[in-house]
C-alpha positions, 0 to 999 in steps of 0.5 A: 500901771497903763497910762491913759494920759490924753484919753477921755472917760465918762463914769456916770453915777460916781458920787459913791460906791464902784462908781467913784472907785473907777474915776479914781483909778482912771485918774490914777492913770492920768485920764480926763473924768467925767462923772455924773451924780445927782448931788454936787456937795455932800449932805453931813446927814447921810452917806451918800458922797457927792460929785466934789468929794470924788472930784477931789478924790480923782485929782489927788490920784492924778486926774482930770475930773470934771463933775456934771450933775445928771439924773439919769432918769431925765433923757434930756439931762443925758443928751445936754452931758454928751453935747457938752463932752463933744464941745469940750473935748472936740468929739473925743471921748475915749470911754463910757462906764455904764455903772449909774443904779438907783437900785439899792435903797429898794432891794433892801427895803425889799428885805427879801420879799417875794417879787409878787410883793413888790409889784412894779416899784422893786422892777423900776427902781433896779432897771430904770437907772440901769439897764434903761439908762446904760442903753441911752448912754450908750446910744450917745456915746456910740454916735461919738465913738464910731466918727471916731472909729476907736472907744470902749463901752464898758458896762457894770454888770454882777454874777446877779445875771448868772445866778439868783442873788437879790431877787427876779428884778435885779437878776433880769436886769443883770442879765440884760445889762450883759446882753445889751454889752454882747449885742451892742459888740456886734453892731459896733465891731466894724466901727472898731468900738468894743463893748464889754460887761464887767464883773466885779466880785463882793466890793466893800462899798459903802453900803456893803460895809454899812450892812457888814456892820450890822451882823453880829456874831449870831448871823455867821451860821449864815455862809451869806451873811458872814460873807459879810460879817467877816468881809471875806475876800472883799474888793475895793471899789479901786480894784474895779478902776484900776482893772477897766483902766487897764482895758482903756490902755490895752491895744487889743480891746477889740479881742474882749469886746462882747464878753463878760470881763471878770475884776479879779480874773483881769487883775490877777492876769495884769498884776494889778492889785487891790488897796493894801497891795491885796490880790481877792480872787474871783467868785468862781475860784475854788480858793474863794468856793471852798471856803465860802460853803466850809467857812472854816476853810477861810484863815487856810484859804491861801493854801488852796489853789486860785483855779476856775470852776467850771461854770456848770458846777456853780450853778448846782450850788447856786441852786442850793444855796442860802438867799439873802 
C-alpha cells in the first residue's frame, strides 16, 4: 500500500457513503483528514452517519482525522474551513476530494419522473451541493495549492456524465463536474496542480444496499434492478480511497491531470483490491457488459475476459437500455 504519511487531505461531504470510504482509505495511508459534514453525532433514527463515527473509522485504519461541520450550501462556512486548514497545517494542503452531494434524497423521490415534472427543485438539489460547491472548494484550495506549487484536486464524478443514468439534472451535473476537473487541469498545470474527475463503478453504500434491499425476486427481469437485487460486481466505498490514495502518492500526477480516472481501472493497474481482497472491474469491461445485458452470464462472469469496450459501443447500448 503508498504512504501518504506527512500529506494533508480534505474529503468534503464524509459523513457516510464514497465519502467516508476515502478518508478511511487516506487514513489507511497514514494521511491527516479532514472531513466535512452537517452532522457531528449520529442520529439512531436515521442512516445517515455522522463526522465522529468516520473519524473514529479513519483512526482505526491509521490516520489523522480531523471533523469539521460545513454545510456546503453556506460560502462562508466554506471560506472559515480553509482558513482554518492554512492556520493548522501552515498552508499545507496536499488534497481536496470534491464528493460533498446533496442530491440523493431528491433523485429517489423523483422516482423517475420526467424532468419537466420536477421543475427547478430536482436541478438544485443534485448541483448545488455539487457541481456548485466543488467549484468553491476548489476555488480555496488552488489559492493553497499553487503557493505551494504541488496538490491534487480530485473530483467525484459518475459514468451519469456519459450516458443517461437518473435523469437530465443528474447527467448534466455529472458531465460538468468532468468539465470543470479538464478545464481547471489546464489553469493550473503551470502551477504543478493536477486536477482529475474520478469514476467509481456501482458502490455498495448506504443507500444502494438499502434499495438493493428493497427488490425482491419479481424485479430481477429487470437487468437494472437486479444489478441491484444481486449486488453484481459491486465496489466498497474503500476501493474509491485506497485508489485516490494511490494518486495522492504517484510522483507523476501531473500525467493524469485533466482526465477521467476510472476506480476499477486504477485498481486493477496498481493491485489494489477491494474489502474481502475483491478485484470488481470496470463498467466498461466486457466481463462486466456481457453479463449485465445476459444476466445468466453472471455465476461464469470469471471466464470472460477483463477487456475494455470501445466507448462508441456502450453508447448504442445505452441508448437501448432499461431506465431506473
Amino acid at each position: 500500500m503508498v504512504n501518504i504519511e506527512g500529506k494533508v487531505a480534505l474529503v468534503t461531504g464524509a459523513t457516510r457513503g464514497i465519502g467516508k470510504g476515502i478518508a478511511v482509505g487516506l487514513g489507511e495511508a497514514g494521511a491527516t483528514v479532514y472531513i466535512t459534514g452537517r452532522s457531528l453525532e449520529s442520529n439512531s433514527s436515521s442512516n445517515s452517519g455522522s463526522l465522529n463515527d468516520t473519524k473514529v473509522a479513519v483512526e482505526q485504519a491509521g490516520g489523522i482525522c480531523i471533523p469539521v461541520q460545513v454545510d456546503h450550501s453556506n460560502d462562508e462556512q466554506v471560506r472559515f474551513l480553509f482558513e482554518r486548514i492554512q492556520d493548522e497545517q501552515y498552508g499545507q494542503l496536499d488534497l481536496l476530494v470534491n464528493n460533498a452531494y446533496a442530491g440523493v434524497r431528491a433523485l429517489t423521490d423523483a422516482n423517475g419522473k420526467p424532468f419537466w415534472d420536477n421543475e427547478t427543485s430536482l436541478w438544485d438539489a443534485s448541483n448545488n451541493v455539487g457541481l456548485r460547491s466543488h467549484y468553491i472548494a476548489s476555488v480555496f484550495a488552488a489559492r493553497m495549492m499553487t503557493k505551494r506549487k504541488q496538490g491534487l484536486i480530485s473530483t467525484i464524478s459518475s459514468w451519469g456524465g456519459l450516458s443517461y443514468i437518473f435523469g437530465a439534472a443528474y447527467g448534466a451535473g455529472k458531465a460538468a463536474c468532468d468539465r470543470l476537473a479538464a478545464d481547471m487541469a489546464v489553469e493550473l498545470k503551470p502551477h504543478n496542480v493536477a486536477s482529475i474527475s474520478i469514476w467509481p463503478g456501482i458502490v455498495g453504500t448506504e443507500h444502494f444496499s438499502s434499495l438493493a434491499d428493497q427488490f425482491n425476486e419479481q424485479d430481477s427481469s429487470d437487468p437494472m434492478k437486479s444489478l441491484f437485487s444481486e449486488r453484481y460486481n459491486w465496489e466498497s466505498p474503500l476501493l474509491t480511497g485506497r485508489v485516490i490514495a494511490q494518486l495522492a502518492g504517484e510522483s507523476s500526477i501531473m500525467r493524469r491531470t485533466g482526465r477521467v480516472q476510472i476506480v476499477a481501472e486504477l485498481a486493477r493497474k496498481y493491485g489494489i483490491v477491494d474489502e474481502g481482497g475483491n478485484s470488481p472491474v470496470s463498467l466498461r469491461s466486457l466481463r462486466f457488459v456481457l453479463p449485465f445485458g445476459l444476466p445468466g452470464l453472471r455465476k461464469y462472469s470469471s471466464l470472460i475476459p477483463d477487456i475494455k469496450v470501445p466507448w462508441a459501443l456502450l453508447l448504442i447500448g445505452a441508448l437501448s437500455s432499461p431506465k431506473i
